[in-house]
N, C-alpha and C positions, 0 to 999 in steps of 0.2 A: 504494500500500500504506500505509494508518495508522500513524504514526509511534505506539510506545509512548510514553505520556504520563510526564510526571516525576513522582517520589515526591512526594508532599505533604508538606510542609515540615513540616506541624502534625503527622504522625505516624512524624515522623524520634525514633527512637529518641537515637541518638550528640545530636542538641540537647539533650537533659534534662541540666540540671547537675549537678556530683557534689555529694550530698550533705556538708556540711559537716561540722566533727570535735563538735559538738556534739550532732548528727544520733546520732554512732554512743556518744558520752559517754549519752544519752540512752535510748537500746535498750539500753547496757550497764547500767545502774541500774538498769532495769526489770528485766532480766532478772534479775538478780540478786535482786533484792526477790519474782521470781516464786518462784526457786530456794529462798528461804528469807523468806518475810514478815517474820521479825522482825527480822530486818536494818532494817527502817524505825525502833526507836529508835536508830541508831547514824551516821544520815549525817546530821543535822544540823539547822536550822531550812530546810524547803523544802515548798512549795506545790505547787498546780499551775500557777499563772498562773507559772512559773519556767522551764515548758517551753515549746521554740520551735515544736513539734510540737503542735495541738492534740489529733491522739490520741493522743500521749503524755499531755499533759495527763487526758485522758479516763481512761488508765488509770491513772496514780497516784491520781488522785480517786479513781476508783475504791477502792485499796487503800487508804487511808486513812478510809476509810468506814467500811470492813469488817472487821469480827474477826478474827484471821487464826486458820488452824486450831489446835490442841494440833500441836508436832513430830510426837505416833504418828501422827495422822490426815493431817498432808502426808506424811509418808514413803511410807504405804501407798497411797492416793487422792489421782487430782487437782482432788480439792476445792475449793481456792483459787485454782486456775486457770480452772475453770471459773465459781466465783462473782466473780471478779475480770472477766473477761467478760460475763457477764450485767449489771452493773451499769455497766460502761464501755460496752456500746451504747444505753444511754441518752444516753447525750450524742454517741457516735458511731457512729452507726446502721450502718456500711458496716467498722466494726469486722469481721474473721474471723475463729474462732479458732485458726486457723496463724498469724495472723502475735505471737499471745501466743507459739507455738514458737518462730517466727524471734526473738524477743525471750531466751527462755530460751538460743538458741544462740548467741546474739549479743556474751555475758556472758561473759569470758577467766575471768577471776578473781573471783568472786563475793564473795571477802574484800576486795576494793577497791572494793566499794558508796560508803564515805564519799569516796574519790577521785572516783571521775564524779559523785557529788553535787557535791560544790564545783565540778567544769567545769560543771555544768548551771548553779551559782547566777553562776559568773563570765560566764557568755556572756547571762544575764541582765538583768546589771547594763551589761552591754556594750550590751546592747541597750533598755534604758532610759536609760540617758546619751542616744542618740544619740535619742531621743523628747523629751528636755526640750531640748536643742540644736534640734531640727528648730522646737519650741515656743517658744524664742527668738528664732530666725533670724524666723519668722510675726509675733512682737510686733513687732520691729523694721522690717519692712515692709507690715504693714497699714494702709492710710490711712485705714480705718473707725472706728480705736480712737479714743473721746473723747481718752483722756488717753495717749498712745505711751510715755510717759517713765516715768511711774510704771509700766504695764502693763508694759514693758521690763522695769526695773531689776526689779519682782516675783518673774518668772518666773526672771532672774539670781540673786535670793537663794534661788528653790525649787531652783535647779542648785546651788549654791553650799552648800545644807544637804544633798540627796543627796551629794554629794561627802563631807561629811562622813562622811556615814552609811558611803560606801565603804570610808572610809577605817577607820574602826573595824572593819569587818568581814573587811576582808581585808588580811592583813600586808602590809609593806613588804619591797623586796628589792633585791640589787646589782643595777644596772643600769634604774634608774627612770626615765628619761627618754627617754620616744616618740621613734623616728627617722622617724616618719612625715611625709613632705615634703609640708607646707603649700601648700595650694589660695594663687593671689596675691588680693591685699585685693580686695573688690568697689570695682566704679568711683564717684567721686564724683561722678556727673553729678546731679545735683540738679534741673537742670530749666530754663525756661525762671523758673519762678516764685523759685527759689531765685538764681540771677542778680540777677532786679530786686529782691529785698530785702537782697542786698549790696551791693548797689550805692548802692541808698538809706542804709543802716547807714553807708558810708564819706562820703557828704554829710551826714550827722547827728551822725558824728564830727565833723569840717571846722567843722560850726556850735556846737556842743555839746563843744568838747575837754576842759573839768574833768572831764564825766564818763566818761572813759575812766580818769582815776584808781581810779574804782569796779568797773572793768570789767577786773579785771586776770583773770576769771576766763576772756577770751576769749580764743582764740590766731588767729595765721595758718592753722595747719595747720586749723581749724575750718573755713575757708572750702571749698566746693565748685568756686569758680573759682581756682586758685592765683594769679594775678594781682592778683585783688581782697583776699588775704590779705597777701599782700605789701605793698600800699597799705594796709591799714590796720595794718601793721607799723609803714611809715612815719609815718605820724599818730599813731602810740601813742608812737613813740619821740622826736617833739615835746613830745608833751603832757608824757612824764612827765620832759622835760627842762627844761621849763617854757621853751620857744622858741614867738616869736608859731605859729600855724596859723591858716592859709586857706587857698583854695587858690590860690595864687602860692607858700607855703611849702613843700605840698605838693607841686607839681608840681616846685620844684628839690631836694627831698626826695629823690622818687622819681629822679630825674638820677642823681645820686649813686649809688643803689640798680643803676643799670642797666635800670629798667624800662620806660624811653619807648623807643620801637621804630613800625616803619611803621605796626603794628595798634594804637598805642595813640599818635598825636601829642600833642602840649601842648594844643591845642586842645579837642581831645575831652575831655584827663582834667580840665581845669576846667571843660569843662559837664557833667561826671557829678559834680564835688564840689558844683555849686552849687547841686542840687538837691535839699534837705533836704526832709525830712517825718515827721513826729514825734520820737520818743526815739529816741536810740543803745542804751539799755538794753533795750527792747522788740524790736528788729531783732538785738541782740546776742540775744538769747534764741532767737531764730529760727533763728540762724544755729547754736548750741549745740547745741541741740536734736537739726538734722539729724545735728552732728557725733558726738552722743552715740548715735542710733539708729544711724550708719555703724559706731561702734566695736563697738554691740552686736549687731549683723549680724557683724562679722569677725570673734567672739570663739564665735559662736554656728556660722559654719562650720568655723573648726577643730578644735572640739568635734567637729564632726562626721567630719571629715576623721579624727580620733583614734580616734570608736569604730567607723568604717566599715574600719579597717584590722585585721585579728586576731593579726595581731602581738604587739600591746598586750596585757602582760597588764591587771589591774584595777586596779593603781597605777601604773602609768606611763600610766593612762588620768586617775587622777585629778591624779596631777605632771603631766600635759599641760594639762587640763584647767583646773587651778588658775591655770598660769601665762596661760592668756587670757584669765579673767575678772581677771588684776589688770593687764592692759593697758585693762581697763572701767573700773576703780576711780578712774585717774588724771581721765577725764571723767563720770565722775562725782560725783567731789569738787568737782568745778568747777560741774558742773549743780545743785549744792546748794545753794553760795557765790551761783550767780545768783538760784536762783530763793526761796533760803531765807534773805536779807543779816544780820547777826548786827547787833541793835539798837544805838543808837548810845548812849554813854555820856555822859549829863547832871553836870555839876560840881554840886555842892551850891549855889553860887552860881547858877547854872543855874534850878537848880529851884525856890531862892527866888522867882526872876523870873518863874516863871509859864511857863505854854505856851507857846511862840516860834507867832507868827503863821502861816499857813498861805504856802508858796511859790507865788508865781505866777508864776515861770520860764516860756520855752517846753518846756523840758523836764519841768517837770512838770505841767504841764497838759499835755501830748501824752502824758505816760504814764496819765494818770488819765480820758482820754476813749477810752483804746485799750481 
């Protein structure tokens, strides 16, 4: 006997999600604006691109097009409802005109038009936030972009002036600060490629330690291998103590530190300092760089983490908000400092003397050939 076959998953009613509070903030504006058109001077600065609904969308367009009737003429005929219809299946052909009823039924209080306006513009901006965050998380890990860093830090200042804009628009209130629990940081694996050019950076220190003086804009935590931040923690705190460095200093440096272990003998760490190649400044950029796209990936998902939760209303989205792009700001003061050095100041005696001769260091001749 044939076993009855199971429900199709694809036309399981109970799966459809419930529609969200935006959903019915939306039906109730509408309807309400059906009930009485002229209500449209009274709820505020609002579009159609506001709605999350594009036939909602459809029919405010609509109404905003359209003249709305004289009061005698809506009270007696429904005029307005049915021209408000005709023009909104223009853009949504599968429009009904029962569901303009379901719209007019849908409306409790028609005097609180300007209340579901503002949920319609807050869930909005809720939902634009989370498009210029999705658009930063994208800058920070596209390896196609010429330039990552400028292209980054951009789109962080077009968040950063939305934000503004939020904030002017919609008041502040007790209880500002998102309890929304943060996604953990993304990993720093860097790569096979990221490895070999710290590792090079920490033999270019070894051979080049003056210019780690220069380089105060790099840290440990920049590194992708924590080990190798560490070693050039050690090296930096040489140099800027002005104690010989090589690597026999270094490696009883790192002693001290706790960092020689099975996986990393004596042996090993002087043949990885002893092999220089080019500038510590250009490897230190590299290494910045990554560190500077990692922050603006973490700063760009909890963004998101903030406006994916509805909780939030629109200022505790922007107080969330604000405070992860100024955990950006700190590397990027420093990605400035690297890649923008502030000119060096010549003594008048100086400048009598003429141009100082061109340096022909390894160091700078390895940065002027990279």
């Amino acid at each position: 006997m044939p076993q009855p076959s199971a429900p199709d998953k694809d036309f399981d009613l109970d799966a459809v999600p419930p529609a969200p509070p935006v959903h019915h903030a939306e039906q109730a504006l509408l309807g309400a604006l059906l009930l009485d058109p002229h209500r449209l001077k009274t709820i505020g600065p609002l579009t159609p691109t506001h709605f999350a609904s594009p036939t909602h969308a459809a029919v405010f367009a609509a109404m905003t097009d359209l003249t709305p009737p004289a009061p005698a003429v809506h009270t007696k005929e429904p005029a307005w409802i049915t021209a408000v219809h005709a023009r909104a299946r223009k853009q949504a052909p599968g429009l009904l005109p029962t569901y303009l009823h379901t719209l007019v039924n849908s409306c409790p209080v028609p005097e609180h038009a300007p209340a579901y306006a503002r949920m319609v513009r807050a869930d909005h901006a809720r939902r634009t936030l989370r498009a210029q965050a999705e658009h930063l998380v994208q800058a920070a890990t596209d390896p196609t972009l010429p330039d990552p860093a400028d292209t980054a830090l951009a789109r962080a200042d077009a968040l950063a002036a939305y934000l503004d804009e939020l904030a002017s628009r919609f008041p502040p209130h007790p209880g500002s600060l998102p309890r929304t629990p943060l996604p953990p940081p993304p990993e720093r694996d860097g790569g096979d490629e990221a490895a070999y050019e710290e590792r090079v950076l920490l033999a270019c220190a070894v051979a080049h330690p003056k210019a780690l003086t220069a380089m105060r804009w790099l840290h440990a935590d920049d590194f992708t291998v924590g080990l190798y931040g560490r070693l050039f923690r050690c090296v930096a705190q040489l140099a800027h103590r002005g104690d010989p460095v090589d690597p026999v200093t270094v490696l009883w440096e790192a002693q001290h530190h706790g960092l020689l272990a099975p996986a990393l003998p004596p042996r090993e760490l002087l043949n990885l300092l002893a092999t220089p190649a080019g500038a510590p400044e250009h490897w230190g950029e590299r290494v910045l760089l990554r560190s500077l796209l990692h922050q603006t990936r973490t700063a760009g998902l909890q963004i998101t983490a903030y406006a994916d939760d509805p909780a939030n209303s629109v200022h505790q989205l922007v107080t969330g908000s604000r405070r992860a792009l100024a955990d950006l700001s700190a590397s990027r003061a420093r990605w400035h400092h690297a890649t923008h050095p502030a000119p060096a100041i010549r003594t008048p005696a100086a400048a009598r003397a003429g141009p100082r001769p061109p340096r022909t260091s390894p160091t700078t001749t390895a940065r002027t050939t990279r």
